[in-house]
C-alpha positions in Angstrom: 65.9 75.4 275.1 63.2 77.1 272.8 59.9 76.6 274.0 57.0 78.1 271.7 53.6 78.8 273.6 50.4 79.3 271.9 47.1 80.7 273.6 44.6 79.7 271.1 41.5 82.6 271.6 38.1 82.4 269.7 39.1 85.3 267.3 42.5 86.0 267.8 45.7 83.3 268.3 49.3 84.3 269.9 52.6 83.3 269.8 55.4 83.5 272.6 58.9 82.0 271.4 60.7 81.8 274.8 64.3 80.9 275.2 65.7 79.1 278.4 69.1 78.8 279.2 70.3 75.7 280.8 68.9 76.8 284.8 65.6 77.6 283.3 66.3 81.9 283.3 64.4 83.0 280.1 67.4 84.8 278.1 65.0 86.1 275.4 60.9 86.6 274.2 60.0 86.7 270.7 55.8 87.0 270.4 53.2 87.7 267.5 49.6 87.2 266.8 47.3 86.2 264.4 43.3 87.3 264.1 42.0 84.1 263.4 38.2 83.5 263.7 38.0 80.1 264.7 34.3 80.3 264.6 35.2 80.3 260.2 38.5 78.9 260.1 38.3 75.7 263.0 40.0 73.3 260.3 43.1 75.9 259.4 44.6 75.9 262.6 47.1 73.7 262.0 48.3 75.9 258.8 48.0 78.7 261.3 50.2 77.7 263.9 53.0 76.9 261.3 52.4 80.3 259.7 53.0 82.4 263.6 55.6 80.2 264.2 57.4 80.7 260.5 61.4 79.7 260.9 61.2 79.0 264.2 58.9 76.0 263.3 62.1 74.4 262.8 64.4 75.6 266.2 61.1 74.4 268.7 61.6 72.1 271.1 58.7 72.1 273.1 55.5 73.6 272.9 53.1 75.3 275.5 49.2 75.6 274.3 46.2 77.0 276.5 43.0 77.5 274.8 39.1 79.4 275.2 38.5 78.8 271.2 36.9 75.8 272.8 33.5 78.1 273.0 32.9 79.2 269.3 29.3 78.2 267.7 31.7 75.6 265.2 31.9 73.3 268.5 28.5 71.2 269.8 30.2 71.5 273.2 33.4 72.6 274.8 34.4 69.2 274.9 34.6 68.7 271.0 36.6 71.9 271.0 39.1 71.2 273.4 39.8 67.6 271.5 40.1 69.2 268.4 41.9 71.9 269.4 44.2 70.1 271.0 44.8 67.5 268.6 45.4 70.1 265.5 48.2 71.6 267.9 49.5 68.1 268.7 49.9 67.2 265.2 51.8 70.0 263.9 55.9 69.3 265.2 57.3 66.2 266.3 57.6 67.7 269.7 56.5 67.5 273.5 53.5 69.5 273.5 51.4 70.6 277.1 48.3 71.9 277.5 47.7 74.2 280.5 44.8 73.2 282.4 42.8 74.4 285.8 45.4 72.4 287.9 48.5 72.6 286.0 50.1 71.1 282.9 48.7 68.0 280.6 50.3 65.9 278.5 48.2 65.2 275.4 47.3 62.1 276.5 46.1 63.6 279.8 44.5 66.3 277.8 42.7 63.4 275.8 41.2 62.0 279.1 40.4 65.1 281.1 39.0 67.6 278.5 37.2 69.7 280.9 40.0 70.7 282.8 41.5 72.5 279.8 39.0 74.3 279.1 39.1 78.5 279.3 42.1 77.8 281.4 44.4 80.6 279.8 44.0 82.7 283.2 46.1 80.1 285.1 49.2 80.5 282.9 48.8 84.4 283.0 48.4 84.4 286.6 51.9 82.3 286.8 53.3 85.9 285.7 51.3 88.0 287.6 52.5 85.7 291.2 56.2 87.1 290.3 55.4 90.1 290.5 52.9 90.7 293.7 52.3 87.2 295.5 49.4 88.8 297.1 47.5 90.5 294.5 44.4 90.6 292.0 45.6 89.9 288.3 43.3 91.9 285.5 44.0 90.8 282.5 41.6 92.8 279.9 42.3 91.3 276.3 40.3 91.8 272.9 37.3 90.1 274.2 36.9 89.6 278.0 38.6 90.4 280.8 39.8 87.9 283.6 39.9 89.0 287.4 41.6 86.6 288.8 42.7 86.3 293.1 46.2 85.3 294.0 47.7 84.8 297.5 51.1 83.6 298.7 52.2 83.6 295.2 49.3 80.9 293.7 46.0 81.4 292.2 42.9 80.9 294.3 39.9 81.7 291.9 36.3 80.7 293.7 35.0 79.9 290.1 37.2 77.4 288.0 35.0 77.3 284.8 34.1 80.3 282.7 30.6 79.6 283.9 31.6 79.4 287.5 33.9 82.7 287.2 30.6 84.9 285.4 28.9 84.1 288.9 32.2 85.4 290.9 33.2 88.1 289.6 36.3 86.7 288.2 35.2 86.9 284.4 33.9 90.1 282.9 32.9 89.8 279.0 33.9 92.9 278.1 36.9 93.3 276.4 38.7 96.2 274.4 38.1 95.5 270.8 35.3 93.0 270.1 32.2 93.9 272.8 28.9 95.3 271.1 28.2 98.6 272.4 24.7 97.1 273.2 26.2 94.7 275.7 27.4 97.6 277.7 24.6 100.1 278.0 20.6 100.5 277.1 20.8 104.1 277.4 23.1 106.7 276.1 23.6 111.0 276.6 22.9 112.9 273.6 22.3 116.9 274.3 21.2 117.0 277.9 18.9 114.1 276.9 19.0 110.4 277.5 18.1 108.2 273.9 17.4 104.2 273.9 20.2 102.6 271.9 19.1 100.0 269.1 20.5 96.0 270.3 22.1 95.6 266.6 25.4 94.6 266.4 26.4 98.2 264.8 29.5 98.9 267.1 32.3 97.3 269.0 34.0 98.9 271.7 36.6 99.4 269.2 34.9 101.6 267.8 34.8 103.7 271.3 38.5 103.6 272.1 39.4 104.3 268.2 37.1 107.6 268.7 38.9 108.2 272.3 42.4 107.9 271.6 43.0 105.0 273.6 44.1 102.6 270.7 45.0 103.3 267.0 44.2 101.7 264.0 46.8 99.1 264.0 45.2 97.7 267.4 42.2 97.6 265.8 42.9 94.3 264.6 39.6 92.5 264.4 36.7 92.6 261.9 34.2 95.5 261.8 30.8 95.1 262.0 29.9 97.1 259.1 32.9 95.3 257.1 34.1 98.8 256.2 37.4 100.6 257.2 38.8 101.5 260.7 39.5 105.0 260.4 38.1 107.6 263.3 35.1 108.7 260.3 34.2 105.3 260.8 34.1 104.4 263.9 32.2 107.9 264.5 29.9 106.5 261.9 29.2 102.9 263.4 28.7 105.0 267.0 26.2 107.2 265.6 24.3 104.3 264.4 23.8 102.8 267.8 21.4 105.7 268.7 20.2 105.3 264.4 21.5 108.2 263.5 24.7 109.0 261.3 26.9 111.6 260.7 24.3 114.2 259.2 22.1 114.2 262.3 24.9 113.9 265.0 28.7 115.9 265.1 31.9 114.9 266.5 30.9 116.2 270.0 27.7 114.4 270.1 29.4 111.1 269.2 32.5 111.6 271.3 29.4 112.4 274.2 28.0 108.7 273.5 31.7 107.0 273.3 32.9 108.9 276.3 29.6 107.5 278.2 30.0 103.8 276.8 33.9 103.6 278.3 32.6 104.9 281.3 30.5 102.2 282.2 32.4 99.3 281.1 35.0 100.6 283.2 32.5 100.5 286.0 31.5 97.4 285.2 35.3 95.7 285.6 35.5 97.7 288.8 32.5 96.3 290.6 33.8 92.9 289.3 36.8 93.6 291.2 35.2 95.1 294.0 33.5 92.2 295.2 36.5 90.1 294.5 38.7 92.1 296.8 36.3 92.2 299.2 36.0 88.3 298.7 39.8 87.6 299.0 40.7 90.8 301.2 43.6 91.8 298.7 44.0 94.8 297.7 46.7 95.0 294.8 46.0 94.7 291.2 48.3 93.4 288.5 47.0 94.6 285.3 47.8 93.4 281.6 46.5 92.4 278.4 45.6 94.6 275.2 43.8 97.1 277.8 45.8 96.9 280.8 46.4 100.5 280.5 42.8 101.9 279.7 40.8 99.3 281.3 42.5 97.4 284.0 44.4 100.6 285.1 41.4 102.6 285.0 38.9 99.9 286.8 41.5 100.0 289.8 41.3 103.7 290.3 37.6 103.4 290.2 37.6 100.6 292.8 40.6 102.8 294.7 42.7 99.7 294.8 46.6 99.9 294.6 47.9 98.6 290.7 50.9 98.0 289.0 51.3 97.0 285.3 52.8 93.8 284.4 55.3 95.9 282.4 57.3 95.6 285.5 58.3 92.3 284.4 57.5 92.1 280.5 57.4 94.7 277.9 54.2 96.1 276.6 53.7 93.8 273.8 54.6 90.7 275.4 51.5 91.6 278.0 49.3 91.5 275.4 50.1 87.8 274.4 50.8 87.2 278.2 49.3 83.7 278.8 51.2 82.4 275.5 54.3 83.3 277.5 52.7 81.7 280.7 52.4 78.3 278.5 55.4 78.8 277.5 56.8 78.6 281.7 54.7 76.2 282.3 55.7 74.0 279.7 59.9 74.6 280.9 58.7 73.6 284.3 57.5 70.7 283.3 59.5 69.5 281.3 62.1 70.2 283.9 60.1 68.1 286.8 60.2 64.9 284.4 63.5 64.8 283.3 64.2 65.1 287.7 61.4 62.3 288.1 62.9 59.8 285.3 66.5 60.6 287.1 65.1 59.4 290.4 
């Protein structure tokens, strides 16, 4: 069986092919991505599905979808997102499609009539990963945009919060991701010199910007949009950092910016480790599963800072499947169920 799962994101959408043999082992992982802005392109999802999925369009038979596009300004609530959503990914093979959801896998029909449930629940399916590999543990998973911090005991997830609203009060979401965060978000203040300057609250960089400038990703992870519209290349990013103190690259060198970009990953490091501070202090767990696009330089790095144990999902899946780690986690959950009806309809 080829299952394909989809986690449908506000700016970015990936793809996890996963093949099953015939006791439900996976025997293979093929993933991709797409940047997709559904906040521009709501009514070309459908194309863009077909395009990730290319040939293998044709060799599906199932499909596994979890969603948070649901939140981009083109929807009046979460509710119209999720249907829409939803329904564009229904419509695109003739095949069984499930939608992962706070407490387990919908059908579409399910999905239809409990829309809420759907929503922002990409964590569960990543958590399914992250229970295989510690059943006692706290699962980071720090993608383009935010980063989920999510408790798990005796191998099943026992978040406090349940909506994304809920989880910002917990602990268990953090909007701070690697790629697409202003700068602004993060701090008010900045080091420059032995002096402290008050940052401007334009949109002028992205914590892109500040790991481009640090080494911790290259250009070819810098895969969303910049603010400026202009190029991603270290001159540039040095450029949209000296901005944020309204400055440029006359008035400030390469040590003076490094100084700011330094400072900025600092605290939004801190900022993921307080989150998970107070939930392992919550849960009384003290093992972290990192993933995601900054598993490495965000998760691994917030768990140092909180001095709590971590190992990388790696363990399990290679470095590029954690990045698109709840598509595969659809993908599971989709087999599973799948699995439970064909033993239900041969009761």
């Amino acid at each position: 069986m080829k299952i394909a799962g989809f986690d449908i994101g506000g700016a970015n959408t990936d793809l996890a092919v996963v093949e099953f043999d015939k006791e439900g082992n996976v025997t293979h992982i093929k993933t991709d991505f797409k940047y997709f802005p559904m906040w521009l392109k709501k009514d070309e999802l459908g194309s863009a599905l077909l395009e990730l999925l290319g040939e293998e369009a044709y060799r599906i038979d199932a499909m596994g979808v979890c969603m948070t596009a649901e939140l981009v300004d083109a929807y009046q609530t979460k509710k119209e997102g999720v249907k829409d959503i939803a329904i564009k990914s229904n419509e695109i093979l003739e095949v069984p499609v499930g939608f992962v959801g706070i407490n387990g896998l919908l059908s579409f029909d399910d999905t239809i009539k409990r829309l809420d449930e759907v929503a922002a629940a990409n964590w569960i399916a990543t958590a399914k990963i992250a229970s295989k590999i510690e059943c006692n543990c706290i699962m980071i998973d720090t993608g383009s945009t935010t980063t989920d911090i999510i408790p798990i005991k005796n191998g099943s997830e026992c978040a406090k919060g349940r909506s994304d609203l809920e989880r910002l009060k917990t602990g268990e979401l953090v909007y701070s991701g690697t790629l697409r965060t202003n700068v602004a978000a993060l701090v008010d203040k900045v080091p420059l010199k032995d002096q402290w300057i008050r940052i401007s609250s334009e949109l002028f960089a992205i914590t892109a910007d500040v790991h481009l400038i640090l080494g911790n990703i290259n250009e070819e992870d810098y895969t969303c949009s910049t603010p400026d519209g202009t190029g991603k290349s270290k001159e540039d990013c040095m450029r949209r950092i000296s901005r944020v103190v309204c400055g440029d690259l006359e008035m400030l060198g390469e040590s003076d910016v490094r100084e700011i970009a330094e400072y900025i990953y600092k605290i939004q490091v801190q900022k993921v480790a307080d989150a998970l501070s107070e939930v392992s202090r919550r849960k009384n767990i003290c093992k972290v599963v990192t993933t995601g696009l900054g598993m490495d330089i965000i998760g691994k790095e917030a768990s140092k800072m909180a001095g709590i144990e971590f190992v990388g999902m790696d363990k399990l899946l290679g470095k590029e499947e954690c990045v698109v780690a709840p598509a595969i986690g659809a993908a599971l959950m989709m087999e599973e169920f799948l699995r439970m009806e064909i033993k239900r309809q041969n009761k």
